[in-house]
C-alpha positions in Angstrom: 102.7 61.1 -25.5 103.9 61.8 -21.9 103.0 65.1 -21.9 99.1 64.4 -23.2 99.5 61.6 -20.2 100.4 64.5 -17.6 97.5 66.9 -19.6 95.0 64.2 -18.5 96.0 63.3 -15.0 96.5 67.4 -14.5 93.0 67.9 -15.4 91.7 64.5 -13.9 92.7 65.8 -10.5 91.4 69.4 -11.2 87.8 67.8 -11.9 87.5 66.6 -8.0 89.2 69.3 -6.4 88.8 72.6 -8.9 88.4 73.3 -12.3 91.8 74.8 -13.0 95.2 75.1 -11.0 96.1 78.8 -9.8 99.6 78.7 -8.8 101.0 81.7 -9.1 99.5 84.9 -6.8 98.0 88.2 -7.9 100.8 90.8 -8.3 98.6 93.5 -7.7 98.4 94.0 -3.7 94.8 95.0 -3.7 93.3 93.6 -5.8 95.5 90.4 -4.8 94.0 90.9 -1.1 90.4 90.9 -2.3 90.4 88.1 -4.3 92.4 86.1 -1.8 89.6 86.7 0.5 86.8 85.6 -2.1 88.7 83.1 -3.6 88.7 81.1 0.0 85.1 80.1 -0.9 85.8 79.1 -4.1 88.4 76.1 -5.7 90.0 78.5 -8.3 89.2 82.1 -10.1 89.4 83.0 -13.2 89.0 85.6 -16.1 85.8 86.1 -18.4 86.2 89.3 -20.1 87.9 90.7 -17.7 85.3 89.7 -14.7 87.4 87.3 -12.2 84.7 84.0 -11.6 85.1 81.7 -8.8 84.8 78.5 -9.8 83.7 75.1 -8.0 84.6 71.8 -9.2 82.3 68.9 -10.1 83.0 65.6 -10.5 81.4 65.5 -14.5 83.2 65.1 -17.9 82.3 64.9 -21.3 83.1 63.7 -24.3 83.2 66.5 -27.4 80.1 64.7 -28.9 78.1 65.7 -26.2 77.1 69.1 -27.4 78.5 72.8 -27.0 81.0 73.9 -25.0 82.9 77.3 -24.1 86.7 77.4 -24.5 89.0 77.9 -21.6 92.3 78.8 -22.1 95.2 77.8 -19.4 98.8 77.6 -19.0 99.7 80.8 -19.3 99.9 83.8 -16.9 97.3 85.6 -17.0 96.8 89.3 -15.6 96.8 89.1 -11.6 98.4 85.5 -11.6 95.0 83.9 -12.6 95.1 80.9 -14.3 92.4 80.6 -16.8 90.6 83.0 -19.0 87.2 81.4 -20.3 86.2 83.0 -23.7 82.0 83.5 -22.2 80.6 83.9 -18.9 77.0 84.0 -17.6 74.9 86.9 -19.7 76.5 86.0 -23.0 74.5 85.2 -25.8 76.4 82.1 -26.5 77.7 81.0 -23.0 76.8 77.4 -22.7 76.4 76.6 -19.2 79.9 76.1 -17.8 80.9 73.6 -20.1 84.2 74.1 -20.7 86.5 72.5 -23.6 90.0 73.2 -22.5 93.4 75.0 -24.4 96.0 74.6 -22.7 99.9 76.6 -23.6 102.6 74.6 -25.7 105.7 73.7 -24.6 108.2 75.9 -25.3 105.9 79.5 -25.2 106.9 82.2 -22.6 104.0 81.2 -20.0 104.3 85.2 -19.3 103.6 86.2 -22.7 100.2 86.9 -21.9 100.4 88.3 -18.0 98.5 91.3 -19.0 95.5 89.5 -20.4 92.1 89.0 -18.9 90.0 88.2 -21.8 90.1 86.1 -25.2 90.1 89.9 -27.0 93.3 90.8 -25.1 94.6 87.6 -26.4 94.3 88.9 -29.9 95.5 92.5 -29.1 98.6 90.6 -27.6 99.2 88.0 -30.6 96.3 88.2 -33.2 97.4 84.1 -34.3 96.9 83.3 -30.0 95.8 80.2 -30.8 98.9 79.1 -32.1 100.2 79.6 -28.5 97.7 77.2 -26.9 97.0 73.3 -28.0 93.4 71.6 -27.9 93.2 69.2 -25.4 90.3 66.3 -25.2 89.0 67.4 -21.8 85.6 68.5 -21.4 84.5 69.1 -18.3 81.5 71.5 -16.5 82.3 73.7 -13.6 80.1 76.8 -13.2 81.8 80.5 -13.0 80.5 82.4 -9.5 80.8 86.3 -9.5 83.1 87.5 -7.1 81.9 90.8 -5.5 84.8 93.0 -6.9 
């Protein structure tokens, strides 16, 4: 119960300020500079097969009745200290918009487990039963993903 309480106030906050937390920093020196400097404009970055997305946040939620939504996946860390991966991005065939339905890591798995991933398929190539890692959440929400000039 208290940790769906801290779920929802975690993603309550993200909704006016960003659309996921990035707390910990690239660990590659390059690339950490360059998105640094992209990321300034932006409230968060994240993964979509292997793309990093800036992301804006907006004030909007859903409820899972309200149609289709892509899956984000957060918790973890990922490849480069980014937060999030999102399993579509703008160009996919079944990328819905930016409306996100969000997975977030159970207690008790390594957050690092995953610090090479930057897509849903490495997910799979790291642990092909991922999904156990992460827990469904009933936050919907609608952020769009911004290309960053890489």
């Amino acid at each position: 119960m208290r940790k769906s309480i801290v779920i929802t106030l975690f993603f309550a906050l993200m909704m006016v300020v960003g659309c996921t937390a990035n707390d910990v920093e690239p660990v590659d020196s390059s690339l950490k500079e360059d998105l640094t400097a992209q990321a300034k404009r932006f409230s968060s970055t994240i993964w979509a097969d292997c793309e990093a997305f800036g992301t804006l946040g907006t004030k909007s939620s859903f409820k899972a009745s309200a149609g289709n939504f892509d899956e984000l996946y957060n918790g973890a860390h990922f490849k480069d200290g980014l937060g999030a991966i999102s399993e579509s991005k703008q160009g996919d065939k079944d990328f819905n918009g930016g409306r996100w339905h969000v997975n977030t890591l159970k207690e008790g798995v390594d957050p690092n487990k995953y610090w090479s991933a930057c897509s849903v398929e490495d997910l799979y190539s790291i642990d092909n039963e991922f999904w156990n890692d992460f827990e469904s959440t009933s936050t919907y929400f609608e952020c769009p993903l911004i290309p960053l000039n890489n």
